[in-house]
RONU-904835 format. One record per residue (C-alpha): residue number from 1; residue in three letters; x, y, z. Coordinates in nm, 4 decimals, always signed. Example, Ala and Ser with C-alpha at 12.3 -4.5 7.8 and 13.67 -1.06 7.14 Angstrom:
REM residues 2
1  ala  +1.2300  -0.4500  +0.7800
2  ser  +1.3670  -0.1060  +0.7140
This chain:
REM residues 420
1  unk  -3.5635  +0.5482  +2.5465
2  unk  -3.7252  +0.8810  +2.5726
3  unk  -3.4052  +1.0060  +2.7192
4  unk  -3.1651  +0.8933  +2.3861
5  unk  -3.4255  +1.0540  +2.1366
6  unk  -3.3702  +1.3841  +2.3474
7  unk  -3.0096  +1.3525  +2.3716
8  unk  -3.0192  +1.2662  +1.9779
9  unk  -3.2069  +1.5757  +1.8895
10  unk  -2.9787  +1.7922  +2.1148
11  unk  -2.6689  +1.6571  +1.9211
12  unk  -2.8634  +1.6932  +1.5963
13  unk  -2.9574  +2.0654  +1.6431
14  unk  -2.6096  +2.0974  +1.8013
15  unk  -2.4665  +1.9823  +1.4519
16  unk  -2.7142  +2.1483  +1.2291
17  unk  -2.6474  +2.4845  +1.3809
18  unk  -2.2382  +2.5039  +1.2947
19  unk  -2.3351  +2.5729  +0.9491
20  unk  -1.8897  +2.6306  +0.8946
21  unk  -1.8670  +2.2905  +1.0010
22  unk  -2.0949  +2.0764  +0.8301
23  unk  -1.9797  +2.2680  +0.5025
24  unk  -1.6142  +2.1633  +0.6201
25  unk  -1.7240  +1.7986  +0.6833
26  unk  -1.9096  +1.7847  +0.3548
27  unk  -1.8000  +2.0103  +0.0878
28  unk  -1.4169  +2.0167  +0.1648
29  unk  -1.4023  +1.6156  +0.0972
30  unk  -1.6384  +1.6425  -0.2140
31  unk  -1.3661  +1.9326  -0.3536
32  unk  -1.0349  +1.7372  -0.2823
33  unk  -1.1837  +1.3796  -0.4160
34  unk  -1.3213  +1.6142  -0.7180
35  unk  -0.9427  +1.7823  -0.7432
36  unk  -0.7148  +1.4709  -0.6615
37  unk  -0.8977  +1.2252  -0.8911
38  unk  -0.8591  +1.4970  -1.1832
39  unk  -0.4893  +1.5119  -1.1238
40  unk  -0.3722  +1.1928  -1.0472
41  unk  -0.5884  +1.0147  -1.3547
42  unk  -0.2981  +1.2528  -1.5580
43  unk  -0.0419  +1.2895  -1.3904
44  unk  +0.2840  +1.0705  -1.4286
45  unk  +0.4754  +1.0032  -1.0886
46  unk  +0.8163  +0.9808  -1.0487
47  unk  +0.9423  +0.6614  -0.8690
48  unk  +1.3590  +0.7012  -0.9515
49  unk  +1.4102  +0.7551  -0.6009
50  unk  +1.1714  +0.4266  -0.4670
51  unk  +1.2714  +0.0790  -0.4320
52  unk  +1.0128  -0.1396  -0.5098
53  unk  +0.9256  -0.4362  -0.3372
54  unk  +0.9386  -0.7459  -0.6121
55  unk  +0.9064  -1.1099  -0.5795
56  unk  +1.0863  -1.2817  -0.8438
57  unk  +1.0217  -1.6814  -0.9734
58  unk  +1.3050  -1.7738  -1.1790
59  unk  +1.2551  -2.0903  -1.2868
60  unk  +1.4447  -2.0490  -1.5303
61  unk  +1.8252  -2.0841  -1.3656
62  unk  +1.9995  -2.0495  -1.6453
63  unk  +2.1938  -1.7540  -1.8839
64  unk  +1.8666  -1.5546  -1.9204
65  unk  +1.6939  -1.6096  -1.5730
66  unk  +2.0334  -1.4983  -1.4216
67  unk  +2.1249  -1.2022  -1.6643
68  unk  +1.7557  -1.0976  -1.6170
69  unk  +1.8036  -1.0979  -1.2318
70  unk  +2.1437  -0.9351  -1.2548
71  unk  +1.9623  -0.6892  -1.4601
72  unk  +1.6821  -0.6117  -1.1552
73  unk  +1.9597  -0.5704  -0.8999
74  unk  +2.1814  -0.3709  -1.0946
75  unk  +1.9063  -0.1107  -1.1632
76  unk  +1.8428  -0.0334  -0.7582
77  unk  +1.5085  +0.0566  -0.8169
78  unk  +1.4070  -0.2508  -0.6809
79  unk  +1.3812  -0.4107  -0.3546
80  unk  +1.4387  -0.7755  -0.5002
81  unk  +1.3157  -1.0518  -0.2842
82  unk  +1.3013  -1.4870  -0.4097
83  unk  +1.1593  -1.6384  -0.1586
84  unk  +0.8846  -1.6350  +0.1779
85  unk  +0.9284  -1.6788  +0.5188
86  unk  +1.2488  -1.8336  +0.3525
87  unk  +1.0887  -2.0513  +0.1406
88  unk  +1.0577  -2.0187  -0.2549
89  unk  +0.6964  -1.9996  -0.3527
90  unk  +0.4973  -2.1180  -0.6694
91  unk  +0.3251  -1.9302  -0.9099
92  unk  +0.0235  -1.9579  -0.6925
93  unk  +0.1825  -1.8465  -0.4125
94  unk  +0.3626  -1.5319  -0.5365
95  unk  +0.0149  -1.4470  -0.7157
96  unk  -0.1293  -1.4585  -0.3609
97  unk  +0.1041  -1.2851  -0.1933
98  unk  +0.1163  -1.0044  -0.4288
99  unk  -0.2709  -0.9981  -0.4211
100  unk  -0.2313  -0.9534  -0.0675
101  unk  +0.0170  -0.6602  -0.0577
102  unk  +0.3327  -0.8184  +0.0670
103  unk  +0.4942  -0.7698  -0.2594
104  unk  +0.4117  -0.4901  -0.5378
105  unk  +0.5194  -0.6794  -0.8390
106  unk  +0.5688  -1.0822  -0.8892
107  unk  +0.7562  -1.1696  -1.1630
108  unk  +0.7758  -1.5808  -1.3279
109  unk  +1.0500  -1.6497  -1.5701
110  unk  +0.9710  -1.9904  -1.6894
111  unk  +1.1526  -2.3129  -1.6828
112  unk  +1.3834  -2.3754  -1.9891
113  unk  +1.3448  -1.9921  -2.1063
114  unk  +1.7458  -2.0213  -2.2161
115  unk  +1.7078  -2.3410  -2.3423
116  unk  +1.4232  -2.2467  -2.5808
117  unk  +1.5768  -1.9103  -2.7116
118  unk  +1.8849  -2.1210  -2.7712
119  unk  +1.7026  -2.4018  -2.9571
120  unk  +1.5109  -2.1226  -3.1861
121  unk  +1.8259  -1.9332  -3.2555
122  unk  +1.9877  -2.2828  -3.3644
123  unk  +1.6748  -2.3305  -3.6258
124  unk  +1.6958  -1.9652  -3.7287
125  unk  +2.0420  -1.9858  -3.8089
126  unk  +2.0553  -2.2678  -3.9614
127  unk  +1.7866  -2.1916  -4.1934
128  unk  +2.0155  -1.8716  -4.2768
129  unk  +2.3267  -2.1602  -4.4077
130  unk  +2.1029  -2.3907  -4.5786
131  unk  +1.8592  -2.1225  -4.7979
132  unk  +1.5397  -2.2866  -4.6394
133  unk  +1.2733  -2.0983  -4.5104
134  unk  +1.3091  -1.9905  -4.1236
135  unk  +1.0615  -2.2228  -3.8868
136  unk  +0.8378  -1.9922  -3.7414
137  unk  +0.9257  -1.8029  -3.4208
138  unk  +0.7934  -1.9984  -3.1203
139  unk  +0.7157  -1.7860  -2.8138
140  unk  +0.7476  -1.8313  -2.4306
141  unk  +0.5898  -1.5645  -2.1567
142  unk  +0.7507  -1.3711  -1.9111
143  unk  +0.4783  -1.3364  -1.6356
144  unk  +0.4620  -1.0017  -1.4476
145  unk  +0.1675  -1.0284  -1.1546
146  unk  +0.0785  -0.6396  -1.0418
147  unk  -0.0533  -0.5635  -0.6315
148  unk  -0.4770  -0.4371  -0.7268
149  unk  -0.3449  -0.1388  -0.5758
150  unk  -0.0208  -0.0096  -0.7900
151  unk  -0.1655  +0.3572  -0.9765
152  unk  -0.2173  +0.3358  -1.3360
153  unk  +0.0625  +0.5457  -1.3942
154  unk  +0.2924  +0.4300  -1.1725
155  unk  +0.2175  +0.0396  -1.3483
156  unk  +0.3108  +0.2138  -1.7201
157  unk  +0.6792  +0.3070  -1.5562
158  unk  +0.7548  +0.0026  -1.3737
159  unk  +0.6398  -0.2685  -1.6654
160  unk  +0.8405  -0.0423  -1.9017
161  unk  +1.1247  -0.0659  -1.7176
162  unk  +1.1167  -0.4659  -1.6799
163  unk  +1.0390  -0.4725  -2.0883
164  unk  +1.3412  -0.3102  -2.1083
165  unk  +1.5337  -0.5119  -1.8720
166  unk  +1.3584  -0.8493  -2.0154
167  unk  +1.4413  -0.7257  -2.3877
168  unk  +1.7469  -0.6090  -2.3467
169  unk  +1.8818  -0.9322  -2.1740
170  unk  +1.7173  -1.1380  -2.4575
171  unk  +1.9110  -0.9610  -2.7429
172  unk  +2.2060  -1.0204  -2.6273
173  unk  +2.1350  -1.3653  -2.5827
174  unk  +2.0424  -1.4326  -2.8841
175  unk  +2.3611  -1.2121  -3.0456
176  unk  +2.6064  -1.4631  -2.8643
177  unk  +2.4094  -1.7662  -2.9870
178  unk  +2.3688  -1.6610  -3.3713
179  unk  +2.7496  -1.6056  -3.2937
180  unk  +2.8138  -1.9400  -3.1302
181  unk  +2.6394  -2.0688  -3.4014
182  unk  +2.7498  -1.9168  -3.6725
183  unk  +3.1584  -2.0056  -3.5826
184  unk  +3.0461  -2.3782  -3.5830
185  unk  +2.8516  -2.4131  -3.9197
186  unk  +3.1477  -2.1493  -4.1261
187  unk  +3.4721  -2.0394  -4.0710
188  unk  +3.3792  -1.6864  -4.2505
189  unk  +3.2730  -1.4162  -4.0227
190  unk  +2.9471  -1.2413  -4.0980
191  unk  +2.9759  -0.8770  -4.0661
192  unk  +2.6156  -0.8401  -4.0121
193  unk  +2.3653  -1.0182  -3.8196
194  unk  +2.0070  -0.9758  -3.8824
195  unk  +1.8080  -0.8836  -3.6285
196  unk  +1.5723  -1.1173  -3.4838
197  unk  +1.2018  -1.0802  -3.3854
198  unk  +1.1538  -1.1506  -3.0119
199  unk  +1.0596  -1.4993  -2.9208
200  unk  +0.9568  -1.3752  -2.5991
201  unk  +0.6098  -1.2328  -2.4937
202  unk  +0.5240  -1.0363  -2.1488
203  unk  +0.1856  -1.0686  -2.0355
204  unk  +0.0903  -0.8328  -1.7495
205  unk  -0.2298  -0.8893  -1.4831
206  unk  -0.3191  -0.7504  -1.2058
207  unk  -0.2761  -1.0326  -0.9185
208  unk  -0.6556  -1.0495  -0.7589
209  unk  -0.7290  -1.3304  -0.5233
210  unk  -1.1057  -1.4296  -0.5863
211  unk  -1.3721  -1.3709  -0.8527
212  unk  -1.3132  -0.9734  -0.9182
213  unk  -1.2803  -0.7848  -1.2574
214  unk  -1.2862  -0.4602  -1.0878
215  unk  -0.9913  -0.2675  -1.2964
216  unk  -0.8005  -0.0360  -1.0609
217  unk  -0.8187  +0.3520  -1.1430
218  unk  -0.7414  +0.6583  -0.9650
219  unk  -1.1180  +0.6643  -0.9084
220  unk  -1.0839  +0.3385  -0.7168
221  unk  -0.8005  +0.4731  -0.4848
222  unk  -0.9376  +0.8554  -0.4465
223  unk  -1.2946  +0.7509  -0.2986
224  unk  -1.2446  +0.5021  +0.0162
225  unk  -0.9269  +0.7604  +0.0241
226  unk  -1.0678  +1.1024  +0.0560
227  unk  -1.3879  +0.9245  +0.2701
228  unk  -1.1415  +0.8313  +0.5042
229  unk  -1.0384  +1.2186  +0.5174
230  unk  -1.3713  +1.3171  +0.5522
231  unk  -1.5430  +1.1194  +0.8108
232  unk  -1.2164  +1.1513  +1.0556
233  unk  -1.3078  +1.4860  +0.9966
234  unk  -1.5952  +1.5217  +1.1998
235  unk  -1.3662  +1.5431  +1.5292
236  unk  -1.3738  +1.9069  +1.4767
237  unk  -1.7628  +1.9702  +1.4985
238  unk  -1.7593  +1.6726  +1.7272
239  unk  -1.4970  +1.8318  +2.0123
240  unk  -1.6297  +2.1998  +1.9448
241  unk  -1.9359  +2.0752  +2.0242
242  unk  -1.8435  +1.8941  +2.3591
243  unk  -1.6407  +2.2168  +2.4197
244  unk  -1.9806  +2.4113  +2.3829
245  unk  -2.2069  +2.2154  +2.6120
246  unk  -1.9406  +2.2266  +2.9090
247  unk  -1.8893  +2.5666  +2.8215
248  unk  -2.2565  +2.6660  +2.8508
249  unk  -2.3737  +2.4341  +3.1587
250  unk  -2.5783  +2.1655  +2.9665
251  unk  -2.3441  +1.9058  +3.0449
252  unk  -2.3981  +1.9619  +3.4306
253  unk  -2.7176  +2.0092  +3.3916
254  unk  -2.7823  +1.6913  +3.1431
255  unk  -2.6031  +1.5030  +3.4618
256  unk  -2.8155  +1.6325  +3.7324
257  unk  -3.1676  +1.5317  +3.5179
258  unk  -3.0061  +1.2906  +3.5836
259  unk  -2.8991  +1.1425  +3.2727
260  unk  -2.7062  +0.8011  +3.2543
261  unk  -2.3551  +0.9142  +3.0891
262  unk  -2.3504  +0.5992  +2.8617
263  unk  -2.6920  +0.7952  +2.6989
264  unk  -2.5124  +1.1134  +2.6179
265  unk  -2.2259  +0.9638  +2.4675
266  unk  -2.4723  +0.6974  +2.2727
267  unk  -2.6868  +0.9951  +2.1312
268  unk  -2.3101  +1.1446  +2.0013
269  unk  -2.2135  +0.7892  +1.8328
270  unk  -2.5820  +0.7693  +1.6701
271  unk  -2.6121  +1.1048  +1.5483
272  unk  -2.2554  +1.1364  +1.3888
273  unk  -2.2254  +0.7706  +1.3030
274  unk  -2.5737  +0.8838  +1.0478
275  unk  -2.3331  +1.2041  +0.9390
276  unk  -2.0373  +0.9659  +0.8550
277  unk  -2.2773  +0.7605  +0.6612
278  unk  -2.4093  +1.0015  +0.4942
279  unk  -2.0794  +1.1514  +0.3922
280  unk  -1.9519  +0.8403  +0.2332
281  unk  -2.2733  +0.8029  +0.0222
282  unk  -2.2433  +1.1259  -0.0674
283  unk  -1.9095  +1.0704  -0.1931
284  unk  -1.9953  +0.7329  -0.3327
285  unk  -2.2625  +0.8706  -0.5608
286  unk  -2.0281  +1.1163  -0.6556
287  unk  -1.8123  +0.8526  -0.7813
288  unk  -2.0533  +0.6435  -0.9530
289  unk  -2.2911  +0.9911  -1.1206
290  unk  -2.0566  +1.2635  -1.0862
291  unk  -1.6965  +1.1005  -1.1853
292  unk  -1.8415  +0.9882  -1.5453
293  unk  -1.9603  +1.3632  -1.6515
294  unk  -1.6213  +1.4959  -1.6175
295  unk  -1.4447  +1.2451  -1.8204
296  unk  -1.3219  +1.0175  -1.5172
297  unk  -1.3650  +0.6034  -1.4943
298  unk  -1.6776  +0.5276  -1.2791
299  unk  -1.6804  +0.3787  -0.9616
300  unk  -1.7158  +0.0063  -0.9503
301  unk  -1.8933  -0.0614  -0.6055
302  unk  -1.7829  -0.4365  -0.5871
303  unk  -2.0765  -0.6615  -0.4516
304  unk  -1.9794  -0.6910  -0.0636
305  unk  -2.2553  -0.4599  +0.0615
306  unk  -2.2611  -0.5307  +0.4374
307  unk  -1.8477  -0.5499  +0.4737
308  unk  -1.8489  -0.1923  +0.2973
309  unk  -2.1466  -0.0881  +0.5314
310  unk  -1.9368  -0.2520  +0.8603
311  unk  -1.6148  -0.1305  +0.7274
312  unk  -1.7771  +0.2749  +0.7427
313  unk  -1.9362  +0.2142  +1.0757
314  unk  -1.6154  +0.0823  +1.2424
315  unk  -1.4077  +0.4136  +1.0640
316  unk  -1.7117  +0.6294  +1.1983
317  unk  -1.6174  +0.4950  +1.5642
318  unk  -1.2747  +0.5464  +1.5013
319  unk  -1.3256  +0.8874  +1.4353
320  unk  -1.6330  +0.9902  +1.7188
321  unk  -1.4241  +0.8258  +1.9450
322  unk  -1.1041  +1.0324  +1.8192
323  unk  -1.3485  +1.3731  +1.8994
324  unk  -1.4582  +1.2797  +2.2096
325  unk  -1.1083  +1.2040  +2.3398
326  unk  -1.0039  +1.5252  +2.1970
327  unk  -1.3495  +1.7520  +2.3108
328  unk  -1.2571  +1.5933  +2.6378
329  unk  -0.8879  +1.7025  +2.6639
330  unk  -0.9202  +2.0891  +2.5042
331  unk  -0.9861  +2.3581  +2.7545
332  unk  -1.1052  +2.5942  +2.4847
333  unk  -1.2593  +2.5887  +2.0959
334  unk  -0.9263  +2.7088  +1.9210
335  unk  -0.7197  +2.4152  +2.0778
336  unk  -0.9959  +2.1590  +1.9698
337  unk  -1.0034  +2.2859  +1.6633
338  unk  -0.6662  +2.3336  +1.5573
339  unk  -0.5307  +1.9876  +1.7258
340  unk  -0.8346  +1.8466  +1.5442
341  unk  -0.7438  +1.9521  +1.2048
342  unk  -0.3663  +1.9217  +1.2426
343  unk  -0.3429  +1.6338  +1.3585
344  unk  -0.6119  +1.4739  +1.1011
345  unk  -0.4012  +1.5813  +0.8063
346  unk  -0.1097  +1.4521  +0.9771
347  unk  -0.1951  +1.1168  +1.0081
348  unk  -0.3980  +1.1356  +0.6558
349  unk  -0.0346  +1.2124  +0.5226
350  unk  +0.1164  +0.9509  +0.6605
351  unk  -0.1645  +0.7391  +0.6821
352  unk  -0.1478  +0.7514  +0.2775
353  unk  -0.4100  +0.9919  +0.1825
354  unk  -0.2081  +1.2647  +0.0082
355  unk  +0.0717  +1.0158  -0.1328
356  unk  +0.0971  +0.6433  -0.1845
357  unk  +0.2826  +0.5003  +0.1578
358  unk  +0.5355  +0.2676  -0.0993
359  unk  +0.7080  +0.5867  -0.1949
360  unk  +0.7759  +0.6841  +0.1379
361  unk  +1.0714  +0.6213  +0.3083
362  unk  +1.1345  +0.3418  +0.5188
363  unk  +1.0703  +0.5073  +0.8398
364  unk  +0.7207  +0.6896  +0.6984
365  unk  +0.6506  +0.3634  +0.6461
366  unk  +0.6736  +0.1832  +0.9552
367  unk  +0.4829  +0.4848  +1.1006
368  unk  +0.2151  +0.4789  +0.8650
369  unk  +0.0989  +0.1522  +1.0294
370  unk  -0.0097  +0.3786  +1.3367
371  unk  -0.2528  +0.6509  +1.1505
372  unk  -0.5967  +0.4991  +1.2067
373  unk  -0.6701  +0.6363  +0.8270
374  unk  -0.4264  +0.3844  +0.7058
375  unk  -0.6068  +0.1196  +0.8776
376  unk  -0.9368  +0.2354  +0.7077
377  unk  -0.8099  +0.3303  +0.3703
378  unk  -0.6542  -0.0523  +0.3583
379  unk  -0.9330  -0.1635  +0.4317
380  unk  -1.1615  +0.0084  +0.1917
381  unk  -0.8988  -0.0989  -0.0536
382  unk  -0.9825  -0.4521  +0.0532
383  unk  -1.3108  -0.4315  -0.0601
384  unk  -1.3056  -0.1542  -0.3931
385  unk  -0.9694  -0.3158  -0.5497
386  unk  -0.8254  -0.6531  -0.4146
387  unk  -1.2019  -0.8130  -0.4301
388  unk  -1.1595  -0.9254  -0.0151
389  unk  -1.5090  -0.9350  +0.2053
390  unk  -1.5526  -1.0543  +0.5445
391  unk  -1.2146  -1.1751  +0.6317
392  unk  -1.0155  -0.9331  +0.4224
393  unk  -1.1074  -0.6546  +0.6374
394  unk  -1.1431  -0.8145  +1.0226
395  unk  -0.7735  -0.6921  +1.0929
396  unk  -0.8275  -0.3031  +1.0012
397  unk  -1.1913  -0.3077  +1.1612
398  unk  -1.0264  -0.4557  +1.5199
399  unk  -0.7713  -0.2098  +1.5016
400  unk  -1.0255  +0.0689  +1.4158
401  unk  -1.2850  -0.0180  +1.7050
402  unk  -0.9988  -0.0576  +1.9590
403  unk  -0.8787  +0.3091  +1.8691
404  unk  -1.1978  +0.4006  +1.9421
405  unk  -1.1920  +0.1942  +2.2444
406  unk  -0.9309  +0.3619  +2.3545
407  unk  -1.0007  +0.6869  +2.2786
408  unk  -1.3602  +0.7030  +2.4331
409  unk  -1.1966  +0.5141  +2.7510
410  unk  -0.9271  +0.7838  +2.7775
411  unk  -1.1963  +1.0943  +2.7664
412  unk  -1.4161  +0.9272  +3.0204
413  unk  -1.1123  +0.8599  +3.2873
414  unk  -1.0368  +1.2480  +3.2080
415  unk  -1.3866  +1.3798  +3.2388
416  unk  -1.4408  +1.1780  +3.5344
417  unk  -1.0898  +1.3018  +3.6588
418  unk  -1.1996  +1.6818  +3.6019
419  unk  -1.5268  +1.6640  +3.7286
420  unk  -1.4070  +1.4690  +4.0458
C-alpha cells in the first residue's frame, strides 16, 4: 500500500508540474464548450445535402397517405424506410425505435385520414348549395415522433418541410373533392372555390422511452460532447509523462526498488482517473452555473447519478489506457505529443464532436462507429437526452473498457518487448 501512495504522489507532482498541460486539459475544453454552445444555440444548419433516416406509419393507405408518401420520396431529402427487420411496426414500436436512434424521425398518418377529409369536404360543400351554416371543421393528427437527439435547429427545418409536404398534399385533396362534389350537386361551374381551413393538425414530440422531460438543447449535446474531448485529452500529459520518466531513469529505477509493474500503472489510472473526474465536473458546473449567465438553457443533469459516474470512469480508462499505449510506442516528446493531439481530434471529428455524425456521409458514418469518443458521447447522450440508465449505456461502456483493454495490453507487450 505504501508503495501505490508513492507511486500516486510521483504521478501527481509529475502532472502538477506541466503547468502547459493541465491548462490544455482544462481550459481548452472549458473555451470550446463555452464557444460551440454559443454558436450552435444560433446558428441554422443546412441539411439540403443529407438524407434523413425516417420511419413512416401510414395507416392511412389511401389518396392522402399515398400522395403524402409520394411527396417524402420525391423530395430526396429523406432516407424513407416502412417497416423493421421487415416487419411494419405500431405506433409503439416506431416511438421506440426512434427513441432509440435507429430512425431520426417517425411519422403516423392515421387510419381513414382520406376518408375523413372527404366526408368534411362533402358537409362543407354541401352547406355551400343549401345556404345552411357549415358544420364545424373536425380535425385528425398527423403524428411526427423526433430522435431526443435531433438539434433544435435542425428539428425547425425538417418539421417545416413535412408541414409543407403534409399541407400541400391536403389542399389538393380537398380542391378535387369540392370539385367532385360540386359537378354532382350543379351542372354550373364555380369559378372560385373558397379556400378551406385545414382539417388537419400536426403534433410534434420528441420520442423518449421512459419517464424523462429533459428538453434537448445545444447545451444538452455540447457538455457530454466537449467532456468527451477533454478527458481523451489527457493522453498528451499522460504519454509525455511516461516519455519523461524513461527518459530520466525513474522507470528503471522504480523497477529495480523493486516495484510490482501492475503498481505503477495503478498509481497512473488513479491519479488521472481523479483528473478526468474532475474535468467533467468542472464542465458540468459550468453547464448548470455558468451556461444560464450568458443567456444559454441550463443543464438538466437527469437523475441517474451512478450510470453518469460509471459512464466517466469507463471514458477515463478509455483514454489512460489510449496514453499509455501511446507513451509506450513514442521514442521522443514531439511524436507523443503530436500523434496524441492529432489523432484525438481525428477521431473527435469523426467520432461526432465537431459535427453531428447523421450529416456525414455514408462512409464517415460507418467509421464513426470506431472513434472511442463516439462510443462515449452516445453514451452520455443515453443518459443527458434519451432518459436511458443502467442498460442504456452497458454497450458503449464494454466497448470503452475493452479499448482500454487493449490499449494497456498492447503497451505492456511493447514495453516488455523493449526492455527485453
Amino acid at each position: 500500500m505504501r508503495k501505490l501512495l508513492v507511486l500516486i504522489y510521483k504521478d501527481f507532482l509529475l502532472l502538477v508540474r506541466d503547468r502547459a498541460g493541465l491548462c490544455m486539459m482544462f481550459l481548452m475544453p472549458m473555451l470550446l464548450v463555452v464557444i460551440m454552445t454559443c454558436l450552435q444555440d444560433s446558428t441554422f444548419n443546412s441539411i439540403h445535402e443529407t438524407r434523413i433516416p425516417l420511419l413512416l406509419l401510414n395507416d392511412d393507405s389511401d389518396t392522402l397517405g399515398d400522395a403524402i408518401e409520394r411527396q417524402i420520396l420525391a423530395s430526396g431529402m429523406f432516407a424513407l424506410e416502412r417497416t423493421i427487420d421487415g416487419k411494419k411496426p405500431g405506433r409503439e414500436e416506431l416511438i421506440q425505435a426512434v427513441a432509440h436512434g435507429n430512425f431520426m424521425i417517425g411519422m403516423v398518418i392515421p387510419a381513414n385520414a382520406t376518408a375523413h377529409i372527404r366526408q368534411q369536404t362533402r358537409g362543407y360543400v354541401e352547406s355551400l348549395f343549401s345556404g345552411e351554416e357549415a358544420p364545424p371543421a373536425d380535425s385528425m393528427q398527423v403524428e411526427i415522433f423526433l430522435d431526443p437527439v435531433t438539434k433544435s435547429s435542425f428539428r425547425h427545418t425538417l418539421l417545416s418541410t413535412l408541414r409543407e409536404y403534409a399541407a400541400r398534399t391536403e389542399s389538393e385533396l380537398i380542391l378535387k373533392e369540392i370539385v367532385k362534389e360540386v359537378n354532382k350537386l350543379s351542372p354550373v361551374t364555380i369559378a372560385d372555390i373558397p379556400p378551406s381551413h385545414s382539417q388537419m393538425v400536426i403534433r410534434e414530440e420528441y420520442a423518449l422511452s421512459g419517464r424523462n422531460d429533459v428538453i434537448p438543447n445545444s447545451v444538452q449535446h455540447n457538455i457530454p460532447a466537449w467532456s468527451m474531448f477533454a478527458i481523451f485529452f489527457i493522453a498528451i500529459s499522460l504519454s509525455g509523462n511516461i516519455i519523461k520518466e524513461r527518459e530520466d531513469g525513474s522507470f528503471t529505477r522504480l523497477l529495480t526498488m523493486p516495484c510490482p509493474y501492475y503498481l505503477y500503472l495503478l498509481s497512473k489510472v488513479i491519479v488521472y482517473t481523479a483528473v478526468c473526474q474532475l474535468q467533467f465536473a468542472v464542465i458540468f458546473m459550468m453547464g448548470i452555473c455558468l451556461f444560464p449567465l450568458l443567456g444559454l438553457p441550463a443543464l438538466a443533469p437527469g437523475t441517474h447519478c451512478v450510470p453518469l459516474l460509471l459512464m466517466t470512469v469507463c471514458s477515463a480508462l478509455a483514454a489512460i489506457g489510449y496514453g499509455t499505449a501511446i507513451g509506450k510506442f513514442a521514442t521522443t516528446h514531439q511524436q507523443a505529443a503530436v500523434f496524441a493531439s492529432v489523432s484525438t481530434v481525428i477521431m473527435a471529428a469523426i467520432g461526432g464532436i465537431w459535427i453531428p455524425v447523421f450529416i456525414m456521409p455514408r462512409p464517415m458514418q460507418l467509421l464513426s462507429a470506431l472513434s472511442p469518443l463516439n462510443w462515449g458521447l452516445e453514451g452520455f447522450y443515453d443518459l443527458f437526452i434519451r432518459g436511458g440508465s443502467f442498460s442504456a449505456i452497458l454497450p458503449e461502456c464494454t466497448a470503452l473498457l475493452l479499448f482500454a483493454a487493449l490499449c494497456t495490453g498492447a503497451a505492456i507487450v511493447h514495453d516488455r518487448k523493449r526492455r527485453g
